[in-house]
Every structure is written in structure tokens, then in C-alpha cells.
N, CA, C and O atoms as a GROMACS GRO file, in nm:
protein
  292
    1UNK      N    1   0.084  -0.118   0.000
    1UNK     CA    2   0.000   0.000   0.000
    1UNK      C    3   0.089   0.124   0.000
    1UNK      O    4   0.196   0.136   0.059
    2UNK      N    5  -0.001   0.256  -0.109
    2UNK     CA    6   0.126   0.343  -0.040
    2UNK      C    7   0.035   0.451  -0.019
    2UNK      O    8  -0.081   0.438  -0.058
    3UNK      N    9   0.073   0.560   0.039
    3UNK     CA   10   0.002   0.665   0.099
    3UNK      C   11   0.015   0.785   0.000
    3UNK      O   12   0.127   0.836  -0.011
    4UNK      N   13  -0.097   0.840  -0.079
    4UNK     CA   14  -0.144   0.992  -0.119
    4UNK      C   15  -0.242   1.085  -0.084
    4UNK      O   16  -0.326   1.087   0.006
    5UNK      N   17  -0.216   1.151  -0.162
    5UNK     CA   18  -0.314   1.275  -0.048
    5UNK      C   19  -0.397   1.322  -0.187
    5UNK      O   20  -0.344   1.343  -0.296
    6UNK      N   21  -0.533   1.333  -0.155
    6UNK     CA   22  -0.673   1.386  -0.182
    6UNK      C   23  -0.595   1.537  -0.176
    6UNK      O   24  -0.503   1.573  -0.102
    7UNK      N   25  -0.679   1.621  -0.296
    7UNK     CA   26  -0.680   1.778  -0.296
    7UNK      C   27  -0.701   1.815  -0.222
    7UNK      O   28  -0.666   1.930  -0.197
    8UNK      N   29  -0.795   1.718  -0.112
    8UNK     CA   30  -0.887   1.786  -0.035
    8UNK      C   31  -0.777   1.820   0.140
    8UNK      O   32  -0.798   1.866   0.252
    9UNK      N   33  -0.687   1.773   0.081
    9UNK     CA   34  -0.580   1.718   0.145
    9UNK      C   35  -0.558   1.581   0.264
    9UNK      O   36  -0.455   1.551   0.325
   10UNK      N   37  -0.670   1.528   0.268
   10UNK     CA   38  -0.696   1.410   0.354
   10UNK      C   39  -0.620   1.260   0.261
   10UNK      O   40  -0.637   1.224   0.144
   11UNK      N   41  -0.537   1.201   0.370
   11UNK     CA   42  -0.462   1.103   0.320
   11UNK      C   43  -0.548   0.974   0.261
   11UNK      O   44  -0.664   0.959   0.299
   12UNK      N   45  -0.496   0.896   0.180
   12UNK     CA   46  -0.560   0.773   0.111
   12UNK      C   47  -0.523   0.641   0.125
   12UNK      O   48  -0.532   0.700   0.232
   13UNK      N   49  -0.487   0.514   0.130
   13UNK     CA   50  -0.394   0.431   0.117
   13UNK      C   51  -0.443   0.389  -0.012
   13UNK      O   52  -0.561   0.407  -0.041
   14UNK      N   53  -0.344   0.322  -0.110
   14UNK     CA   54  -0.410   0.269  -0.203
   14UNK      C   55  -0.269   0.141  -0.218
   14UNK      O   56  -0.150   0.146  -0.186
   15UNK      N   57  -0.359   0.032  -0.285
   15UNK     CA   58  -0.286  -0.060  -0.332
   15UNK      C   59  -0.232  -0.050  -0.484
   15UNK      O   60  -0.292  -0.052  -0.591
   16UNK      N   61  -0.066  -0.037  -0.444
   16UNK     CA   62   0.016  -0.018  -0.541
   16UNK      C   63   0.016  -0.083  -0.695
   16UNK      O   64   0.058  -0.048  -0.805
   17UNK      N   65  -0.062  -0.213  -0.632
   17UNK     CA   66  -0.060  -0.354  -0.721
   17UNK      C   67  -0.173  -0.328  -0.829
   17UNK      O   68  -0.164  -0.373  -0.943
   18UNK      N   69  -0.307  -0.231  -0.772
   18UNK     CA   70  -0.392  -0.235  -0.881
   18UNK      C   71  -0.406  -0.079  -0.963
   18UNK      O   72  -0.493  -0.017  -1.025
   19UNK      N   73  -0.275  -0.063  -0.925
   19UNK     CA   74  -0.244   0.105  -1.072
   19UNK      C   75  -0.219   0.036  -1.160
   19UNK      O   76  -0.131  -0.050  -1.163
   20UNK      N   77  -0.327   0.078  -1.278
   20UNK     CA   78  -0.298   0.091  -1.386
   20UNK      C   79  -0.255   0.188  -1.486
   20UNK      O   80  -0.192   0.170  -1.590
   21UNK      N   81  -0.304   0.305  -1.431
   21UNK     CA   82  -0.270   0.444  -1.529
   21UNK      C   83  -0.278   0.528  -1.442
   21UNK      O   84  -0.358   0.546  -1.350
   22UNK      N   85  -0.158   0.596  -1.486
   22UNK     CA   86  -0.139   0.736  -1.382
   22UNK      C   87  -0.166   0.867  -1.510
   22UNK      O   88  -0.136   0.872  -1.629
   23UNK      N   89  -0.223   0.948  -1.433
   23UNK     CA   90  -0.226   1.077  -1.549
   23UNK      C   91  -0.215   1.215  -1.517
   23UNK      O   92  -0.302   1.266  -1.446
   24UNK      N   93  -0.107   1.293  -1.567
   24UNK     CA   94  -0.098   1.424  -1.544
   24UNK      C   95  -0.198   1.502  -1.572
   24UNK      O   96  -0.116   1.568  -1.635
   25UNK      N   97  -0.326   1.576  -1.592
   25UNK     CA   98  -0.380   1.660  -1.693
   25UNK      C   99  -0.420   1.773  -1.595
   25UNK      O  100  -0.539   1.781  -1.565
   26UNK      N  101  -0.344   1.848  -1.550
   26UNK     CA  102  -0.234   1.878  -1.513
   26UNK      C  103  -0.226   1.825  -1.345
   26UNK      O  104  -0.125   1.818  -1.274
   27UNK      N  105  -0.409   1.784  -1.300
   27UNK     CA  106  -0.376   1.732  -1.170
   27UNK      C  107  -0.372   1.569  -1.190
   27UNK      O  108  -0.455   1.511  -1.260
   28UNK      N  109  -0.280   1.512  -1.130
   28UNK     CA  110  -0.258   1.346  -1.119
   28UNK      C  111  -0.384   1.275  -1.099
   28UNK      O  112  -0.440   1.280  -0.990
   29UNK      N  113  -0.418   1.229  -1.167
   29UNK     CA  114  -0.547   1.110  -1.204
   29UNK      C  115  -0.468   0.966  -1.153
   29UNK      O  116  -0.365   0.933  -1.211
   30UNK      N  117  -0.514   0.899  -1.064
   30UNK     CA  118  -0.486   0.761  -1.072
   30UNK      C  119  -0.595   0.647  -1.066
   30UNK      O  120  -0.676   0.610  -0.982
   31UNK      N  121  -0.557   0.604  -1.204
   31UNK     CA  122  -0.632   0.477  -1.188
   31UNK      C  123  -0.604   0.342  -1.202
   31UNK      O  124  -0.523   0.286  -1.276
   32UNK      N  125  -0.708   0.285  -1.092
   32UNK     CA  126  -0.709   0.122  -1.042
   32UNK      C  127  -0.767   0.025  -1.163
   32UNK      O  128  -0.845   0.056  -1.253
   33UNK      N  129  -0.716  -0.076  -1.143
   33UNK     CA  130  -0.799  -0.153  -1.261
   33UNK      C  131  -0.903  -0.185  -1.217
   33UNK      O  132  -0.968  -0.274  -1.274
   34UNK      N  133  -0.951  -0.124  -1.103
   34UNK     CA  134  -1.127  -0.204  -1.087
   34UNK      C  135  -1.187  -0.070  -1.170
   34UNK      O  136  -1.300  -0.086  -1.218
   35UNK      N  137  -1.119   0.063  -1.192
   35UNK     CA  138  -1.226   0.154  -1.283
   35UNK      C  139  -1.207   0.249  -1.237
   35UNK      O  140  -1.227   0.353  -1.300
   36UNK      N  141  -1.166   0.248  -1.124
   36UNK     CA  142  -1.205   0.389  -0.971
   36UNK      C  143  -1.068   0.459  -1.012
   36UNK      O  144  -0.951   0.419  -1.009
   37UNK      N  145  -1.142   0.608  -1.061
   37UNK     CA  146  -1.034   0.679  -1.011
   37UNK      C  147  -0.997   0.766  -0.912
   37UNK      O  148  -1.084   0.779  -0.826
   38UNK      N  149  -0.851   0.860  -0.886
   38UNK     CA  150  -0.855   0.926  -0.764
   38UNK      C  151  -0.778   1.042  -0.798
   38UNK      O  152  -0.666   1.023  -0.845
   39UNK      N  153  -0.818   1.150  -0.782
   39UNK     CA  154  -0.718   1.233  -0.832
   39UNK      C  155  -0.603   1.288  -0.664
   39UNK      O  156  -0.633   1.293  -0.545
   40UNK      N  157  -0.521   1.306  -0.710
   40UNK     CA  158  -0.426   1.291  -0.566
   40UNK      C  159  -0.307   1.442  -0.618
   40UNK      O  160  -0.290   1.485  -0.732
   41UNK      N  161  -0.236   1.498  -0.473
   41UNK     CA  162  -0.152   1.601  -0.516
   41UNK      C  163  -0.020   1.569  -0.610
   41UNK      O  164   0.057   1.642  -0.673
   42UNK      N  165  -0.028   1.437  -0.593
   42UNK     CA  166   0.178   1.390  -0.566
   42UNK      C  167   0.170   1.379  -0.740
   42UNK      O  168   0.076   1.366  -0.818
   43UNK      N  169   0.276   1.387  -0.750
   43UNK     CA  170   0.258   1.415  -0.942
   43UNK      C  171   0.379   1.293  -0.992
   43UNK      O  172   0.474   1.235  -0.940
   44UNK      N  173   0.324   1.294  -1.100
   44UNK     CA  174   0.361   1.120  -1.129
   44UNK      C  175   0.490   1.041  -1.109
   44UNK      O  176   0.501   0.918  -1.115
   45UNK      N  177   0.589   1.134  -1.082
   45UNK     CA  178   0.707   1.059  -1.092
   45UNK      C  179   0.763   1.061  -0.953
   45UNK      O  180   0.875   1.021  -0.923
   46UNK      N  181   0.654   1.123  -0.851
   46UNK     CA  182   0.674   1.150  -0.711
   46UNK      C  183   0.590   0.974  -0.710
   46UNK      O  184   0.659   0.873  -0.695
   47UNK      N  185   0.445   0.968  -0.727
   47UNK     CA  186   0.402   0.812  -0.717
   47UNK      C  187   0.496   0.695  -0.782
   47UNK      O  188   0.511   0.583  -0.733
   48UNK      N  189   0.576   0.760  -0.944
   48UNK     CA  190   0.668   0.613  -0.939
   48UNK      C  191   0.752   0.574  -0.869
   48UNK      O  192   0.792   0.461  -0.897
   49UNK      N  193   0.812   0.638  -0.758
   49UNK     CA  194   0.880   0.637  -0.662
   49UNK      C  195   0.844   0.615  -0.576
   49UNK      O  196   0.933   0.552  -0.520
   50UNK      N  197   0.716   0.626  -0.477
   50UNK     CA  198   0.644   0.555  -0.346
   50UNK      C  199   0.623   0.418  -0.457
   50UNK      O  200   0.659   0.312  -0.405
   51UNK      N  201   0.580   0.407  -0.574
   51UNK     CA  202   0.558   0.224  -0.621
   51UNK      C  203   0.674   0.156  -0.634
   51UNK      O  204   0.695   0.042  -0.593
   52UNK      N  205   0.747   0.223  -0.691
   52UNK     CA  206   0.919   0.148  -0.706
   52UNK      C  207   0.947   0.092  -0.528
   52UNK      O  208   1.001  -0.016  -0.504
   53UNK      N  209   0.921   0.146  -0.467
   53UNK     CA  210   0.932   0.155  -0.287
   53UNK      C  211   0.862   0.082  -0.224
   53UNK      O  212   0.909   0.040  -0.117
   54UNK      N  213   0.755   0.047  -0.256
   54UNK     CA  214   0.652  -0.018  -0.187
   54UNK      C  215   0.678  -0.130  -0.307
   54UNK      O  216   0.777  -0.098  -0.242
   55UNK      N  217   0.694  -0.231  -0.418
   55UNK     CA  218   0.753  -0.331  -0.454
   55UNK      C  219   0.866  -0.379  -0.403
   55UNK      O  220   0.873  -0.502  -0.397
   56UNK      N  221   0.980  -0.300  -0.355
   56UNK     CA  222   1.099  -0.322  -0.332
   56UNK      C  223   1.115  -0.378  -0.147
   56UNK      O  224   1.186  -0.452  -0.078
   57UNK      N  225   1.002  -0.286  -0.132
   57UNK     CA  226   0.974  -0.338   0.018
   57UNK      C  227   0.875  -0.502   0.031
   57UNK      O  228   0.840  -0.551   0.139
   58UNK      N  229   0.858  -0.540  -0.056
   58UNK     CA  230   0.779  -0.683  -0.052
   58UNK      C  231   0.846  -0.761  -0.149
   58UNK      O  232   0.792  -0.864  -0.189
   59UNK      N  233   0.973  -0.720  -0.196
   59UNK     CA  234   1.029  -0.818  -0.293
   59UNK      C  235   1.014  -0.852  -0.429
   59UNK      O  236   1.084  -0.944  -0.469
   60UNK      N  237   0.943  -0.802  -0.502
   60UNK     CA  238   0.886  -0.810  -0.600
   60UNK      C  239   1.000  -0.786  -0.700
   60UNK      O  240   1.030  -0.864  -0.790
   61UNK      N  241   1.049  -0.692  -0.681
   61UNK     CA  242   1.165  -0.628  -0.749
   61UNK      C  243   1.298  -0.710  -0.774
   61UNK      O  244   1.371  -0.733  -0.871
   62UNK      N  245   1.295  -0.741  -0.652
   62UNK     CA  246   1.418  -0.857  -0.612
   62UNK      C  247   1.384  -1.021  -0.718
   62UNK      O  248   1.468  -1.070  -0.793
   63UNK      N  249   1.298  -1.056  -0.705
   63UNK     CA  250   1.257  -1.187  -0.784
   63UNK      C  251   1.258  -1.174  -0.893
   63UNK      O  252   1.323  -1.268  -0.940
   64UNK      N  253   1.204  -1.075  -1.009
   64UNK     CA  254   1.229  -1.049  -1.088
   64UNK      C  255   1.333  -1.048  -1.152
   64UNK      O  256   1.347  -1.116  -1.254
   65UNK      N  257   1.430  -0.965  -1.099
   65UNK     CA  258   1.551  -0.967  -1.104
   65UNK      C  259   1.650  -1.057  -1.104
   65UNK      O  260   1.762  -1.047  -1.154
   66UNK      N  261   1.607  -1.138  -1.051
   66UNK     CA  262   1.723  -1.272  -0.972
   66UNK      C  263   1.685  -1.355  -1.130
   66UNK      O  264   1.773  -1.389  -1.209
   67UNK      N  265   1.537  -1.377  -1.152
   67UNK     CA  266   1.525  -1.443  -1.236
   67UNK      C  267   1.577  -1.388  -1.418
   67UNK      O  268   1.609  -1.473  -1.500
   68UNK      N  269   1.577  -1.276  -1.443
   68UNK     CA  270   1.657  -1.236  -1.564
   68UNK      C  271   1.730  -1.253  -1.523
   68UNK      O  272   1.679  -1.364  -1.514
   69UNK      N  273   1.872  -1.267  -1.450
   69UNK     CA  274   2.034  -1.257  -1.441
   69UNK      C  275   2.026  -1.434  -1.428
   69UNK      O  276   2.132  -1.491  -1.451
   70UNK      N  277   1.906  -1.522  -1.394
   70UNK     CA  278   1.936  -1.649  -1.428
   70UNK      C  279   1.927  -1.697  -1.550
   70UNK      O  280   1.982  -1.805  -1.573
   71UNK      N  281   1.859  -1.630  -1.654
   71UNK     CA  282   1.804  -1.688  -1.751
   71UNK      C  283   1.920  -1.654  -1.817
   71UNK      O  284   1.991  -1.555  -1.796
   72UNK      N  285   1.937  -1.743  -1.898
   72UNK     CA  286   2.063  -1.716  -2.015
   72UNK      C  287   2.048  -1.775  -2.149
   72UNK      O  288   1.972  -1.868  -2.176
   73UNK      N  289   2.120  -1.717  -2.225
   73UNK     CA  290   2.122  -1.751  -2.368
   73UNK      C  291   2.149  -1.897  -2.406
   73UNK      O  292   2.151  -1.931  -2.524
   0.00000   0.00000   0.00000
């Protein structure tokens, strides 16, 4: 989960796992794959960075990884 903030400025948690599209126009749109969107302050490359963070903190990142540097030609 990672934490953004509503315009309204009241915090959100959202699960990292079901972003599908993030959108500048000019305020950050994020949307879940269930449909729901949220518009939030943090602007997009501030959220790819709490998601890069919140994968890396559950490993996700790490497995991935391990598994390309195993795979070989």
C-alpha cells in the first residue's frame, strides 16, 4: 500500500498492485484496474517512486531480477 493525499488534502492508502494508469492533466489522475479513479496532489514521478518503494519493500523487485540474471542464452 502506499500513501497519497486527496486535494482535499486528507490522506488515502491505495494498493500499489492495482495502478494501472497514472495521469498528469495537469492534476494526477490515478487509476485502479477495478475503474475507480482518484485524483491525488503527488505528481507522477513522485508516485513512481512511493511504487518502485513499496515493490521493493515486498520483494517483488528482487525476484524479478534474480530471475533475468538467471536466464541465459
Amino acid at each position: 500500500m502506499i500513501t497519497v493525499t486527496r486535494l482535499n488534502g486528507s490522506e488515502l492508502m491505495i494498493n500499489a498492485l492495482l495502478i494501472e494508469l497514472i495521469e498528469e492533466t495537469p492534476d494526477t489522475i490515478v487509476t485502479l484496474t477495478t475503474g475507480k479513479k482518484v485524483i491525488v496532489k503527488e505528481s507522477a514521478s513522485e508516485l513512481k517512486q512511493l511504487i518502485q518503494s513499496y515493490i521493493r519493500s515486498i520483494g517483488v523487485l528482487a525476484a524479478t531480477q534474480k530471475i533475468e540474471q538467471t536466464e541465459g542464452p
